[in-house]
Biopython code that builds the backbone (N, CA, C, O; Angstrom):
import numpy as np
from Bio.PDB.StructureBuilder import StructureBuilder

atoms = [
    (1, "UNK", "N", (36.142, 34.545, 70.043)),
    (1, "UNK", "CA", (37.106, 34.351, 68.987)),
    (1, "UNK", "C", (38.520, 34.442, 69.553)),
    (1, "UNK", "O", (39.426, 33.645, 69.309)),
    (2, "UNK", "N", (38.597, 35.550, 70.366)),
    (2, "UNK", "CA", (40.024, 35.381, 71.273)),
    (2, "UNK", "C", (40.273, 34.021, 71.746)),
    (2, "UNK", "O", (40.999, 33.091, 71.397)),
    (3, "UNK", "N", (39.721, 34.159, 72.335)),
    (3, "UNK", "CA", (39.860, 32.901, 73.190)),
    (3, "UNK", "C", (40.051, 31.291, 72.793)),
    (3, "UNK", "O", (40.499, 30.380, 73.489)),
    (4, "UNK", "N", (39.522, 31.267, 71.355)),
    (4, "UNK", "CA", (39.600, 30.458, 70.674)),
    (4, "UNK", "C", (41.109, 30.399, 69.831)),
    (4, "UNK", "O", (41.905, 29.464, 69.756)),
    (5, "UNK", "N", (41.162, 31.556, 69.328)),
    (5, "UNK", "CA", (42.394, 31.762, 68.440)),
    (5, "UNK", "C", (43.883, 31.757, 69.854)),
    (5, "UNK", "O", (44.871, 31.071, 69.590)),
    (6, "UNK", "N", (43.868, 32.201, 70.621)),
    (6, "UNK", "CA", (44.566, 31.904, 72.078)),
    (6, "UNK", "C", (45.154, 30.339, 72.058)),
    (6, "UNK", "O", (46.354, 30.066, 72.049)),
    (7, "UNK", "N", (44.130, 29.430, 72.054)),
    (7, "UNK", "CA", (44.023, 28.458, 72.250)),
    (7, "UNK", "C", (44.941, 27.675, 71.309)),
    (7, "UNK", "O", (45.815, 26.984, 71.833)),
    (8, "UNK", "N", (44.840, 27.706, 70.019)),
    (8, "UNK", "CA", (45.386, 27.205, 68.999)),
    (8, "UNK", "C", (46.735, 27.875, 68.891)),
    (8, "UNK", "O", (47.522, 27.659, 67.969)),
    (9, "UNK", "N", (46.970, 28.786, 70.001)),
    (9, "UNK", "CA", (48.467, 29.300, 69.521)),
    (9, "UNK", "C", (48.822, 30.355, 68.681)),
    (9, "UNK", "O", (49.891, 30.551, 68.102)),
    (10, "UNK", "N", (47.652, 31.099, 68.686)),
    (10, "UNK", "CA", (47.801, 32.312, 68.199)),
    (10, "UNK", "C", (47.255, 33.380, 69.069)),
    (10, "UNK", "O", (46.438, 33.220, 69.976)),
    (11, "UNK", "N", (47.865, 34.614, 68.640)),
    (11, "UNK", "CA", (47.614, 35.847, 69.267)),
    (11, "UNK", "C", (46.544, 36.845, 68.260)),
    (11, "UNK", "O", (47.043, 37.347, 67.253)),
    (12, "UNK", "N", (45.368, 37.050, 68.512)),
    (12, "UNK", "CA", (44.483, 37.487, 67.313)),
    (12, "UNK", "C", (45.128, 39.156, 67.292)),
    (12, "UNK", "O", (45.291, 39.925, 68.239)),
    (13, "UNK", "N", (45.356, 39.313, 66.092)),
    (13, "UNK", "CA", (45.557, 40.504, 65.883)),
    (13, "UNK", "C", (44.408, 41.034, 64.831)),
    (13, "UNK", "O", (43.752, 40.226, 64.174)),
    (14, "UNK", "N", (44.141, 43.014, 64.678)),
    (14, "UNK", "CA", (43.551, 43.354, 63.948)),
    (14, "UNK", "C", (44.616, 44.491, 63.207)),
    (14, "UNK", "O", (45.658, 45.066, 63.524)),
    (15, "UNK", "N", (44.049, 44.464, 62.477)),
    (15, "UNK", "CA", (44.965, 45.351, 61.227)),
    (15, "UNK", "C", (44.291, 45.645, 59.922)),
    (15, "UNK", "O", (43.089, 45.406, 59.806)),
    (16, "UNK", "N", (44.993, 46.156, 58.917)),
    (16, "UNK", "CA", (44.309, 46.844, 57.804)),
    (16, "UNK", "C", (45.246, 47.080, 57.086)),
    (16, "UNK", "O", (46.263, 47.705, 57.387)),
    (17, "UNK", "N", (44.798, 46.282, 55.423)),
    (17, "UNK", "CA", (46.727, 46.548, 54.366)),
    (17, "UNK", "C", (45.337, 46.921, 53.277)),
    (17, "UNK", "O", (44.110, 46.979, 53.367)),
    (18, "UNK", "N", (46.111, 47.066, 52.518)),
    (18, "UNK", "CA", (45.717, 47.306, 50.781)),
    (18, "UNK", "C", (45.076, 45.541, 50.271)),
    (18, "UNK", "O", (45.457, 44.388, 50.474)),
    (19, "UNK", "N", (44.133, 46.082, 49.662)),
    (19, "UNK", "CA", (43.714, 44.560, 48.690)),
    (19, "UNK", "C", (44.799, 44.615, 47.646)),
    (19, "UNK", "O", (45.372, 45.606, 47.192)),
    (20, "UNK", "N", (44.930, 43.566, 47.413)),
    (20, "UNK", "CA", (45.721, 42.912, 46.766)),
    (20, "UNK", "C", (45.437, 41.606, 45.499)),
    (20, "UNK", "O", (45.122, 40.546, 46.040)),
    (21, "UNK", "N", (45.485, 41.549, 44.345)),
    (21, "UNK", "CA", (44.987, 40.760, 43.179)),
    (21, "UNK", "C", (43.843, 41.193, 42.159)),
    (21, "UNK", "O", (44.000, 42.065, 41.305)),
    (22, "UNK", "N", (43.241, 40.821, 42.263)),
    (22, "UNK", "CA", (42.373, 41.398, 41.004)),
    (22, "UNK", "C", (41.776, 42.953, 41.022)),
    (22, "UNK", "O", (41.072, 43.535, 40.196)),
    (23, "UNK", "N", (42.276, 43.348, 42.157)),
    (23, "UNK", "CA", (41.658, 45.007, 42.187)),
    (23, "UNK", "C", (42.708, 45.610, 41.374)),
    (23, "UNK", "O", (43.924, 45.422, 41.339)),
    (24, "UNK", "N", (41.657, 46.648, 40.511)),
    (24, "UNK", "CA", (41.892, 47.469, 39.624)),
    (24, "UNK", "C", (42.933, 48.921, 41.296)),
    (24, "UNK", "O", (42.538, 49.512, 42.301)),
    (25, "UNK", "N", (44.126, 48.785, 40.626)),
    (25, "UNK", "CA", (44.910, 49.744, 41.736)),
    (25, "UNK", "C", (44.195, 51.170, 41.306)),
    (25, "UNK", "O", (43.965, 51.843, 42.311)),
    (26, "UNK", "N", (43.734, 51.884, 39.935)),
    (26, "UNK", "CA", (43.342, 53.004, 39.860)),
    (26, "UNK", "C", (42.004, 53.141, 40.508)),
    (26, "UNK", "O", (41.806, 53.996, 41.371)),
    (27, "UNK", "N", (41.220, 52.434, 40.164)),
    (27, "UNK", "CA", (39.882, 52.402, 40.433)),
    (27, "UNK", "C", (39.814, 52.336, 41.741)),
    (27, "UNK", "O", (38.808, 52.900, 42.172)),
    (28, "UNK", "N", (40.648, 51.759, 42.732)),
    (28, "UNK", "CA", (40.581, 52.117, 43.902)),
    (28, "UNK", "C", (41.141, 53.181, 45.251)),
    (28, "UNK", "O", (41.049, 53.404, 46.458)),
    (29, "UNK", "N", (41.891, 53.679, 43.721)),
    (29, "UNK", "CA", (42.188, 55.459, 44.265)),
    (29, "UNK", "C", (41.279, 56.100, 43.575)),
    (29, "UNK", "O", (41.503, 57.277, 43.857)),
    (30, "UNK", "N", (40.274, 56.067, 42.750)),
    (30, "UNK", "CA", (39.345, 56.726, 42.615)),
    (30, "UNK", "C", (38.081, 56.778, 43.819)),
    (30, "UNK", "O", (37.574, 57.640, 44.536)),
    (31, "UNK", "N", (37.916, 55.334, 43.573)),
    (31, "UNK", "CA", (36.877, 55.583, 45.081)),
    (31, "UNK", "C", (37.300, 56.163, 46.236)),
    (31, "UNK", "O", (36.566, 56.938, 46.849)),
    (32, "UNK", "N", (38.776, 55.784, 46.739)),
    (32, "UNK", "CA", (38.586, 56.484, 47.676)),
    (32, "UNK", "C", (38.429, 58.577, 47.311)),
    (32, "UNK", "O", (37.882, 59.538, 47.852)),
    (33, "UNK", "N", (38.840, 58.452, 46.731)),
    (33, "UNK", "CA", (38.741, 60.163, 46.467)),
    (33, "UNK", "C", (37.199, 60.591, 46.756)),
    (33, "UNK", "O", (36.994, 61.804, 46.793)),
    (34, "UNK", "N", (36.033, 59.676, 46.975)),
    (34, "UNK", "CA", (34.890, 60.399, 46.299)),
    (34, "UNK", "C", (34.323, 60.315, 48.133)),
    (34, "UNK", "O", (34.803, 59.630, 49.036)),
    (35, "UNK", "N", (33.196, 61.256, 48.176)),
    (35, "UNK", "CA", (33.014, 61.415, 49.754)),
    (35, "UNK", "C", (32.445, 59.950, 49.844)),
    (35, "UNK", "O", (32.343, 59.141, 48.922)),
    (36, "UNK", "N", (32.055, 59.772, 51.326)),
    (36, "UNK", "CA", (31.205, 57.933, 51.812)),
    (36, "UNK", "C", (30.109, 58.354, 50.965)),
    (36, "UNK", "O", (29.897, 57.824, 49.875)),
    (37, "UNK", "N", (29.351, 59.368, 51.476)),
    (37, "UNK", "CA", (27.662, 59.071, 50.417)),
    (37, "UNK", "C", (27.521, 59.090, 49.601)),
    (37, "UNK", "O", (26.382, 58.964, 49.152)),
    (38, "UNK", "N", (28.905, 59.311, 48.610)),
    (38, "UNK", "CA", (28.520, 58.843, 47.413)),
    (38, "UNK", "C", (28.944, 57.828, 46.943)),
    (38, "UNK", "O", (28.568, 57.387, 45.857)),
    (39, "UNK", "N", (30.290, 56.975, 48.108)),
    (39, "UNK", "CA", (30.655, 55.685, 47.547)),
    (39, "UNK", "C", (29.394, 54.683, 48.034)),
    (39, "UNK", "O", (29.013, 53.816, 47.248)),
    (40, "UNK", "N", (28.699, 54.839, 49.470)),
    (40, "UNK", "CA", (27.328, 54.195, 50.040)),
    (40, "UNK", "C", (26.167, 54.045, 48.377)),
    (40, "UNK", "O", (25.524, 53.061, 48.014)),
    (41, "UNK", "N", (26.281, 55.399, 47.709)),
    (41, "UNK", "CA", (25.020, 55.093, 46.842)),
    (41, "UNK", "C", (25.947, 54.397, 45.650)),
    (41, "UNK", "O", (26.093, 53.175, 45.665)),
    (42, "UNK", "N", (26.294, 54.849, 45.075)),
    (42, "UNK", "CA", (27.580, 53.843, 44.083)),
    (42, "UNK", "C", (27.482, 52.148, 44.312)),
    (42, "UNK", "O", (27.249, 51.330, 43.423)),
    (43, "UNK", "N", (27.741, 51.840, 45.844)),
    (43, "UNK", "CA", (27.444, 50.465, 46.336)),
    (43, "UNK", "C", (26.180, 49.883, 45.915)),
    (43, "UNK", "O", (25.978, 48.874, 45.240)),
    (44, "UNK", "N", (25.013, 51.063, 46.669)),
    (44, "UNK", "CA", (23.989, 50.339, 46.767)),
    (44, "UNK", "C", (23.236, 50.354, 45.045)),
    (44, "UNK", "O", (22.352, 49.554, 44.738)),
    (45, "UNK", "N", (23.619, 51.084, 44.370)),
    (45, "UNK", "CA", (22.958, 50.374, 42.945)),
    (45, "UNK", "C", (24.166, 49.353, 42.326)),
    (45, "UNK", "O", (24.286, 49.071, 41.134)),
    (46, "UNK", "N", (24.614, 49.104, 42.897)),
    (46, "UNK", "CA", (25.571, 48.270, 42.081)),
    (46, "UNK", "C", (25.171, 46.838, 42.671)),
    (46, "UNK", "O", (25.452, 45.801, 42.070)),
    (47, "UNK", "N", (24.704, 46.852, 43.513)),
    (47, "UNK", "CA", (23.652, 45.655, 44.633)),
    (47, "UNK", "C", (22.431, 45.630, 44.270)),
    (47, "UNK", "O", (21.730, 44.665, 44.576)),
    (48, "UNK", "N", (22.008, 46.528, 43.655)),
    (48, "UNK", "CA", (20.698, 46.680, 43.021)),
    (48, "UNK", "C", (20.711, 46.012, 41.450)),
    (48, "UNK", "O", (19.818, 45.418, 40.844)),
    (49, "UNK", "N", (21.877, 46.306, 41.115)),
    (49, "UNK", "CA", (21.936, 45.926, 39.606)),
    (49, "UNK", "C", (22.133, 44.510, 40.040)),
    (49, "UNK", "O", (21.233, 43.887, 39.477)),
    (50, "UNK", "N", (23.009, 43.495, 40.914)),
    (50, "UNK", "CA", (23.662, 42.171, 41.146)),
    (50, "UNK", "C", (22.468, 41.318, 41.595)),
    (50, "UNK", "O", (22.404, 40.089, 41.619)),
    (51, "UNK", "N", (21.403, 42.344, 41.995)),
    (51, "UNK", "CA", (19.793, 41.617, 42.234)),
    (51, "UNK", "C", (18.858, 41.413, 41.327)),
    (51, "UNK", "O", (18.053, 40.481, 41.324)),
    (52, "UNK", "N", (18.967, 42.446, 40.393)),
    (52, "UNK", "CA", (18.225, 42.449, 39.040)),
    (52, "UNK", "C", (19.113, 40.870, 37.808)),
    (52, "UNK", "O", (18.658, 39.782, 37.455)),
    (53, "UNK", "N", (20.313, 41.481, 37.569)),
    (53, "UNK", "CA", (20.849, 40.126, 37.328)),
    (53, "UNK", "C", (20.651, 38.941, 37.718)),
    (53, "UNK", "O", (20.267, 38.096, 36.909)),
    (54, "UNK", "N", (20.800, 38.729, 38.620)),
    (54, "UNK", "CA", (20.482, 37.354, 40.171)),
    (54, "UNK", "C", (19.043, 37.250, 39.106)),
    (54, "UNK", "O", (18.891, 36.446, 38.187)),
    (55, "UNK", "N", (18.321, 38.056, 39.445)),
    (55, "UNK", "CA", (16.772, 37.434, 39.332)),
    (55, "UNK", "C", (16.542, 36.933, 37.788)),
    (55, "UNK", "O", (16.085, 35.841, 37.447)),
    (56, "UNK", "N", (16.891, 37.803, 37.098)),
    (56, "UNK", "CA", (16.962, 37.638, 35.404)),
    (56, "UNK", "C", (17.670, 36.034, 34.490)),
    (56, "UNK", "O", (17.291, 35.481, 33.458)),
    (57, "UNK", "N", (18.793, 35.714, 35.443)),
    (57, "UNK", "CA", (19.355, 34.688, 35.367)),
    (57, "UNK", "C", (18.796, 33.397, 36.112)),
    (57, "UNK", "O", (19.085, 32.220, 35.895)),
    (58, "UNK", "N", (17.700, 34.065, 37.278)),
    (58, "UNK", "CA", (16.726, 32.541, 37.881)),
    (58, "UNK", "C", (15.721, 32.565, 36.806)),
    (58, "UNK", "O", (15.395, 31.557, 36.179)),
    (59, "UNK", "N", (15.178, 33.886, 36.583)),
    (59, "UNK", "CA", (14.255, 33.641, 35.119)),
    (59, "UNK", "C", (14.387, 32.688, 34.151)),
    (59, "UNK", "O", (13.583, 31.770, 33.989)),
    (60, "UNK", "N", (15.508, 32.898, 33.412)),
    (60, "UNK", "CA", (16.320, 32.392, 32.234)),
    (60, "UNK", "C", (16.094, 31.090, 32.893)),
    (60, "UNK", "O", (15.223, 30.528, 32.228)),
    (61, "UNK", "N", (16.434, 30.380, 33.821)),
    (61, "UNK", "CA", (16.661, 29.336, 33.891)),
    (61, "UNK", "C", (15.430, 28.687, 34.685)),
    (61, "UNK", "O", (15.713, 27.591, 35.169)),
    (62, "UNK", "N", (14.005, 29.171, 34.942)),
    (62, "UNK", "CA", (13.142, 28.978, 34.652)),
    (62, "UNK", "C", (13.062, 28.373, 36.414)),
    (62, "UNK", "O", (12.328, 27.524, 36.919)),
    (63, "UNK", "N", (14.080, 29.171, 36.970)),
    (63, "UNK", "CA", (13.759, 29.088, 38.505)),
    (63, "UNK", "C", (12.687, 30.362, 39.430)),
    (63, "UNK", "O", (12.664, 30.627, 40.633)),
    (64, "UNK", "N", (11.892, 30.938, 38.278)),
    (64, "UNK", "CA", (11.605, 32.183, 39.230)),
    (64, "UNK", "C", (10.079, 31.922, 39.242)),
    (64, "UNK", "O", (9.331, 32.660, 39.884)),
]
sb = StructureBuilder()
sb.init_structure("model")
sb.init_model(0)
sb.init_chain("A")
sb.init_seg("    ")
for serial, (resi, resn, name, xyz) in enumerate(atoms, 1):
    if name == "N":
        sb.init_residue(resn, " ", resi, " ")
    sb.init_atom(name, np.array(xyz, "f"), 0.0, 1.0, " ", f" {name:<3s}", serial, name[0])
structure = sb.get_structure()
């Protein structure tokens, strides 16, 4: 990727800002407040729920 981005005239940099647009600004000083294992399990049913949906909506539409 260096080497590529080099090429085209750029210098790859890495860095780290704030999201920006549709994030809720409180809600994301809440998460961070809460320890990783509980933002990790928070994630993972919320991926759990976006799979149950996913599937419910191939149902509905008579893809499952």
């Amino acid at each position: 990727m260096r080497a590529l981005l080099l090429a085209m005239g750029y210098e790859p940099e890495l860095r780290a800002h704030r999201l920006t647009g549709r994030w809720d600004p409180l809600h994301l000083a809440a998460a961070r407040e809460r320890e990783p294992a509980e933002r990790l399990q928070l994630a993972m049913s919320a991926n759990r729920l976006a799979g149950r949906l996913n599937d419910a909506g191939a149902e509905a539409n008579g893809e499952a």
